[in-house]
C-alpha positions, 0 to 999 in steps of 0.5 A: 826610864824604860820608855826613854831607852827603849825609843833610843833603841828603836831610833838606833835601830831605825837609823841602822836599817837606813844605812844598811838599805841606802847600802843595799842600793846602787844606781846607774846611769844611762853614760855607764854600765856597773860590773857587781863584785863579790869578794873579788869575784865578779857576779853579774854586769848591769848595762840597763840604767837605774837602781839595782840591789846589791849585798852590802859590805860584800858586794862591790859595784864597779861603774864602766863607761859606755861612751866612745873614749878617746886614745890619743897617739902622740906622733911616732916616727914611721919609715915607708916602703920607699925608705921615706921617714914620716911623722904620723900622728894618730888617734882612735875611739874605741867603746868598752864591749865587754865590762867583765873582760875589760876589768881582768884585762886591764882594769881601768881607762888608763891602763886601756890607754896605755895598752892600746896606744903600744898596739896603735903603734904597732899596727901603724909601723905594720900597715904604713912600712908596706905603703910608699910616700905618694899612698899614705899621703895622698892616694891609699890614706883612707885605706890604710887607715881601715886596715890599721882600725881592723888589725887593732879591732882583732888585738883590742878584743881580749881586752873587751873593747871594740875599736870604732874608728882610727884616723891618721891626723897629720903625716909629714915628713920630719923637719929636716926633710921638709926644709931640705924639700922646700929648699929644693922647691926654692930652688926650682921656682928660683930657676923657672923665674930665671928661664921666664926672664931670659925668655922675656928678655929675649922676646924683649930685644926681638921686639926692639931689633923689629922696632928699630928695623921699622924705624930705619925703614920708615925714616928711609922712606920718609927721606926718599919721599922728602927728597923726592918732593923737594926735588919736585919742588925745586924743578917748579921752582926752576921753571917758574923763575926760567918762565919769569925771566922770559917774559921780563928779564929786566925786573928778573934781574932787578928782583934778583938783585935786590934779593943779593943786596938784602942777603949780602948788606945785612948788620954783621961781620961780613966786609966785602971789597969790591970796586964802585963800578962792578956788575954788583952795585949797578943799580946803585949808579943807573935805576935801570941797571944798564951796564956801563960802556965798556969796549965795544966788542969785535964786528963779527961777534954776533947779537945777542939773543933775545931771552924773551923769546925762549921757549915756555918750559912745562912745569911738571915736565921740568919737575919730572926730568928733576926729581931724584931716583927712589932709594930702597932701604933694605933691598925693597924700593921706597914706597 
C-alpha cells in the first residue's frame, strides 16, 4: 500500500516539473522577435531565433514581428498649391526597430496602423499642398514621395518603428472634375475634327473648280481642233468634188442627181408637188439628163463656158483657205 502511493507521488510530481519545464521554455522564430515581461515590466528583447528560459507564471513572452508590414491609406482628399482638388491614395511599409518602444507606444499592430495612418495623412496634405497639379502628377511625383517617407520616418521613431518606403498609388482628380475635364477634351477633339472637315471640304472644292477648269478647257480645245479638222475636211471634200465635176460634168450631175433622188423619195410623209418636166425628174425623161428645149436665148448672149476646162484646185491650198481660225479658252490659244 505504501509503494503504490509513493509511485502516485512521484508520477505527480514528475508530471508537475514537466509543466513547469515546458513553462519555463519559449521559442522563437526567425519572422519574430519576443520582448520578455515581468510583472508588467519589461525585462529583456529576444531578436535571435530559438529556444530561450523565461520564469514561469511571472514572466510573460510577448512575440513582435520583424517582417516589413503593411499600412494601407485609404484615399483622402488633398488640395494642391495651384487650388486643384486631388484623390490620393497611398500606402507605406514600415519594420518594428524597437520592440520595447513599440509596446509602450502603441502595443500592437493595429494600434501602429491606426497611428500611422493619421501621420501618413498628415505628411501627404503637408508635402502635396506645397506641390502643384503638373509636380505631383507627373514631374516632382518620386520626390514628393521621398520627402513624404522622411517627414513620417522622423514622427514614426517614437513609436519604434522604421519607415521603409511610402508610395503614392493613384492621384486623380475627384470625379466631378474629371468629367468636366473630359467633357472639355470632348469638346476639343470635337472642334479640331470640325476644323479638319471644313479644311477637307475646302481643299475638296479647290479640287473640283481646277477639275472643272480642266475639263472646260479640255473640251474647248478638243472642240476647236474637231471644227478645225472638220473644216479641213470639208475644204477636201469641196475640192475633190470641184476636181470631179471638171473632168465629167455630166456623170457629176448624174451621181449628184441620184444622191437627191435617194434622199428625197425615200418611205416617209414627205409629199412634194412638182411639175412632170422640171429640172428635178429630168433623168426620169432623157437618161442623158438634157434639158428639154426651151426658148432659145438672145443672139448676143454669149456661149457658155466650158466647165471642163476649169482649173485644178490644190487640195491642201482650198483646205488651208477653208479652215476655221483657232479659238482660245480662257485667254490662251488652243493648242
Amino acid at each position: 500500500m505504501r509503494v503504490s502511493v509513493f509511485g502516485g507521488a512521484v508520477a505527480a510530481l514528475i508530471i508537475i516539473a514537466l509543466i513547469i519545464a515546458y513553462s519555463t521554455i519559449f521559442t522563437v522564430y526567425q519572422t519574430r522577435q519576443a520582448l520578455v515581461v515581468r510583472l508588467g515590466q519589461p525585462i529583456r528583447i529576444v531578436t535571435e531565433p530559438g529556444l530561450n528560459y523565461k520564469i514561469p507564471l511571472i514572466d510573460t513572452v510577448i512575440p513582435v514581428d520583424k517582417r516589413i508590414l503593411d499600412l494601407e491609406n485609404p484615399p483622402q482628399e488633398v488640395i494642391a498649391s495651384d487650388q486643384k482638388r486631388l484623390v490620393v491614395d497611398a500606402f507605406a511599409r514600415y519594420r518594428i526597430r524597437d520592440p520595447l518602444k513599440f509596446y509602450q507606444a502603441v502595443g500592437t499592430v493595429e494600434g501602429a496602423n491606426s497611428r500611422l495612418s493619421t501621420l501618413l495623412n498628415s505628411a501627404l496634405r503637408r508635402v502635396l499642398g506645397e506641390a502643384t497639379l503638373i509636380q505631383v502628377v507627373r514631374d516632382q511625383r518620386e520626390q514628393l514621395m521621398a520627402r513624404v517617407r522622411e517627414q513620417l520616418e522622423a514622427e514614426a521613431q517614437a513609436f519604434g518603428i522604421s519607415i521603409v518606403d511610402v508610395r503614392i498609388r493613384r492621384a486623380d482628380l475627384p470625379e466631378q472634375n474629371s468629367q468636366a475635364v473630359y467633357q472639355r477634351m470632348i469638346t476639343e477633339r470635337q472642334r479640331q475634327a470640325q476644323e479638319f472637315r471644313s479644311q477637307g471640304t475646302q481643299k475638296a472644292q479647290e479640287i473640283r473648280a481646277k477639275a472643272d477648269r480642266d475639263v472646260t478647257v479640255l473640251l474647248a480645245e478638243a472642240q476647236s481642233k474637231g471644227e478645225q479638222t472638220r473644216g479641213e475636211g470639208d475644204a477636201v471634200r469641196n475640192c475633190i468634188y470641184a476636181q470631179a465635176y471638171g473632168r465629167d460634168p455630166e456623170f457629176f450631175s448624174f451621181y449628184r442627181s441620184m444622191q437627191a433622188y435617194e434622199a428625197g423619195l425615200r418611205s416617209n410623209d414627205t409629199r412634194m408637188l412638182l411639175k412632170p418636166d422640171s429640172d428635178f425628174f429630168r433623168f426620169f425623161g432623157d437618161p442623158s439628163g438634157k434639158p428639154r428645149e426651151r426658148t432659145a436665148p438672145p443672139a448676143n448672149t454669149p456661149p457658155p463656158a466650158d466647165t471642163r476646162q476649169t482649173s485644178q484646185i490644190d487640195c491642201e491650198d482650198a483646205a488651208a483657205l477653208n479652215a476655221p481660225p483657232a479659238s482660245s479658252v480662257g485667254g490662251s490659244p488652243a493648242r
